[in-house]
MARFITOR-402873 format. One record per residue (C-alpha): residue number from 1; residue in three letters; x, y, z. Coordinates in nm, 2 decimals. Layout:
! MARFITOR-402873
NUM|ala|X|Y|Z
...
//
This chain:
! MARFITOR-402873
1|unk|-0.85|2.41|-0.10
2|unk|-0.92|2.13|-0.35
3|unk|-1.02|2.26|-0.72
4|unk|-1.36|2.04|-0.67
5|unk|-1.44|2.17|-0.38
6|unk|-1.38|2.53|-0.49
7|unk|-1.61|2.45|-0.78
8|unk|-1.87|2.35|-0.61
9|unk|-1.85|2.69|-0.35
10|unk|-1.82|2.90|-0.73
11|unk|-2.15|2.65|-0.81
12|unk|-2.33|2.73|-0.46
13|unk|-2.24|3.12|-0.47
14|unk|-2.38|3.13|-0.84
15|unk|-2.71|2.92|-0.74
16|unk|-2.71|3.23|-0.40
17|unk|-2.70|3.53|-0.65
18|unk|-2.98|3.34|-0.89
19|unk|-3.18|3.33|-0.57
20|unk|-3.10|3.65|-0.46
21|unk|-2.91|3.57|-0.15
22|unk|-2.66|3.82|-0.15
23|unk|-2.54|3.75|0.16
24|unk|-2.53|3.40|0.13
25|unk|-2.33|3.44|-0.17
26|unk|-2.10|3.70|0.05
27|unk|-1.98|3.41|0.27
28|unk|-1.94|3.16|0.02
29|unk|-1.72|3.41|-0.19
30|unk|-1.53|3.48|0.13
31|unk|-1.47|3.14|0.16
32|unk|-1.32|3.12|-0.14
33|unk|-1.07|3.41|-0.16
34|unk|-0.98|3.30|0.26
35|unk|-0.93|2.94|0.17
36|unk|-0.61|2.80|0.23
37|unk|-0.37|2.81|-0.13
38|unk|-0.21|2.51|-0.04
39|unk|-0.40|2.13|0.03
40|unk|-0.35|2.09|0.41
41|unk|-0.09|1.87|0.50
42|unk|-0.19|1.55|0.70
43|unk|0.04|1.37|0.95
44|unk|0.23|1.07|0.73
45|unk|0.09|0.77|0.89
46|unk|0.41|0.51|0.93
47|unk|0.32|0.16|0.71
48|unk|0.67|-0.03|0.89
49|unk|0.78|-0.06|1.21
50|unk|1.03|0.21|1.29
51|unk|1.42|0.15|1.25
52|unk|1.43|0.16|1.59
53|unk|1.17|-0.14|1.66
54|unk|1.34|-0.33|1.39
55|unk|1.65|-0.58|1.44
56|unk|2.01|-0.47|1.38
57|unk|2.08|-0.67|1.10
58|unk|2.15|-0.69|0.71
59|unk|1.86|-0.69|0.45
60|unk|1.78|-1.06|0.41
61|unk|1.83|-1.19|0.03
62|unk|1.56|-1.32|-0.19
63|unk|1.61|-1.69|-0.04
64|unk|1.49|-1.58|0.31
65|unk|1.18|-1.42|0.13
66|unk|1.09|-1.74|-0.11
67|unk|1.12|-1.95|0.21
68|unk|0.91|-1.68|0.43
69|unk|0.60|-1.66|0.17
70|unk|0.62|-2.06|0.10
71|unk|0.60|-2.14|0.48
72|unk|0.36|-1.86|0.63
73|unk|0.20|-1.60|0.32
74|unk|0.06|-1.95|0.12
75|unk|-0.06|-2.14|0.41
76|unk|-0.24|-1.86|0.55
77|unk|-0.41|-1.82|0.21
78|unk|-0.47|-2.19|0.21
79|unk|-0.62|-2.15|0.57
80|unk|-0.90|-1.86|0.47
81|unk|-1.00|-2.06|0.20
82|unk|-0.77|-1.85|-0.11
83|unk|-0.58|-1.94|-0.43
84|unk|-0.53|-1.59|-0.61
85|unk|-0.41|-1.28|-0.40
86|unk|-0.21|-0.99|-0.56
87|unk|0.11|-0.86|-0.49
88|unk|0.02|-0.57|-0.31
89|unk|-0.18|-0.80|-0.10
90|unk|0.12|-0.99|-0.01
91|unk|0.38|-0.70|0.07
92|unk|0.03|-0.56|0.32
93|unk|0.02|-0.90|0.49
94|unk|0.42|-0.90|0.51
95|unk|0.42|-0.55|0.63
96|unk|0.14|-0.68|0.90
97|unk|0.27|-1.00|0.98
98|unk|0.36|-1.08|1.34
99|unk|0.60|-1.36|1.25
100|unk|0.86|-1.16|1.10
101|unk|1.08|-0.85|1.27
102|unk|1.23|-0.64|0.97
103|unk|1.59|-0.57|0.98
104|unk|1.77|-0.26|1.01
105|unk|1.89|-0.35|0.64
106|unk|1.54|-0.44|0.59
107|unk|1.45|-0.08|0.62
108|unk|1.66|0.05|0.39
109|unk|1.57|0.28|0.08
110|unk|1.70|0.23|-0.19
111|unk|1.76|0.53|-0.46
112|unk|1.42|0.49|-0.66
113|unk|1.23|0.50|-0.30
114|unk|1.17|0.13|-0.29
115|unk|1.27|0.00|0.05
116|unk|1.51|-0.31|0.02
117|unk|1.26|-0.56|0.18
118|unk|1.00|-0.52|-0.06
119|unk|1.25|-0.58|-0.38
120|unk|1.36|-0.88|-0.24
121|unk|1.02|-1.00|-0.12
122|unk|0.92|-0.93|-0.50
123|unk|1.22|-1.11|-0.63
124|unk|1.09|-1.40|-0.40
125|unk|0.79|-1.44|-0.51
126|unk|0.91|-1.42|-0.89
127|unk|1.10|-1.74|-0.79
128|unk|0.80|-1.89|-0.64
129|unk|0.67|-1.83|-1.02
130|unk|0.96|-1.98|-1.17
131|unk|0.93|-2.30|-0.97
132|unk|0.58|-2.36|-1.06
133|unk|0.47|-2.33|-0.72
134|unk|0.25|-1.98|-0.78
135|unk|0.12|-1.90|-1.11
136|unk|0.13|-1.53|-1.26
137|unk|0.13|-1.32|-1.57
138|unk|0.52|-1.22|-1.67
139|unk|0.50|-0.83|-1.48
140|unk|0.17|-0.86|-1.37
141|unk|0.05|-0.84|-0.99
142|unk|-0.18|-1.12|-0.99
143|unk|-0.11|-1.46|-0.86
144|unk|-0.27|-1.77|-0.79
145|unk|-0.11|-2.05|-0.60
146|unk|-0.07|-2.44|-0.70
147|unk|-0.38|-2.64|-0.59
148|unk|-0.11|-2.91|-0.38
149|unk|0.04|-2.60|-0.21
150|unk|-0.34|-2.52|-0.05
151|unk|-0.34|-2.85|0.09
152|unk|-0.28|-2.82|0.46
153|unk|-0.09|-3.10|0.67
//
């Protein structure tokens, strides 16, 4: 049981006794000594496609990524009418996008946790910033793309 919510059942059984509703009080004490000790675990909901949907292949180098955001992440900002998206917005969209089937190598975590595709994709976009085509703070997570880059053809 969450410490907030046990506070607020010590809260409730305190107001019960106040108001002489020792019964009341009864159950709410009972739930507290019953509750379980440990936060209840949920299901871990999968962000990526599993291994097994993904293509039997290498993790695809920064390149591949800087080419993949310059020909499909910026034009589909362009096309809903945006210049400034964050980084986490960009890896959601990638993680979303139908365009792109991850790699097995893709998939892979590295020893921090971070799975390969993401570093890449990061070090993509940091080349984006160093070719003037998106604009960002040095370590920061917000971006904003290169008014000629919006325009669509």
């Amino acid at each position: 049981m969450e410490t907030t919510t046990k506070a607020f059942l010590r809260q409730a059984a305190i107001q019960a006794l106040q108001d002489q509703e020792d019964a009341a009080a009864s159950e709410l004490l009972a739930l507290l000594s019953s509750g379980p000790k440990d936060p209840p675990s949920f299901p871990k909901q999968q962000m990526l496609l599993a291994s097994n949907d993904a293509i039997d292949g290498p993790a695809r180098d920064y390149h591949f990524w800087v080419q993949f955001i310059r020909e499909n992440f910026i034009p589909f900002l362009a096309e809903n009418g945006r210049a400034r998206f964050t980084s986490p917005e960009m890896f959601t969209w990638i993680e979303n996008c139908r365009l792109l089937q991850l790699t097995t190598g893709d998939l892979q975590t590295h020893q921090d946790g971070k799975l390969a595709w993401r570093g890449r994709a990061g070090k993509g976009l940091s080349e984006l910033k160093r070719q003037g085509l998106v604009y960002g703070q040095p370590g920061g997570k917000e971006f904003l793309v290169h008014c000629q880059q919006l325009q669509i053809n």
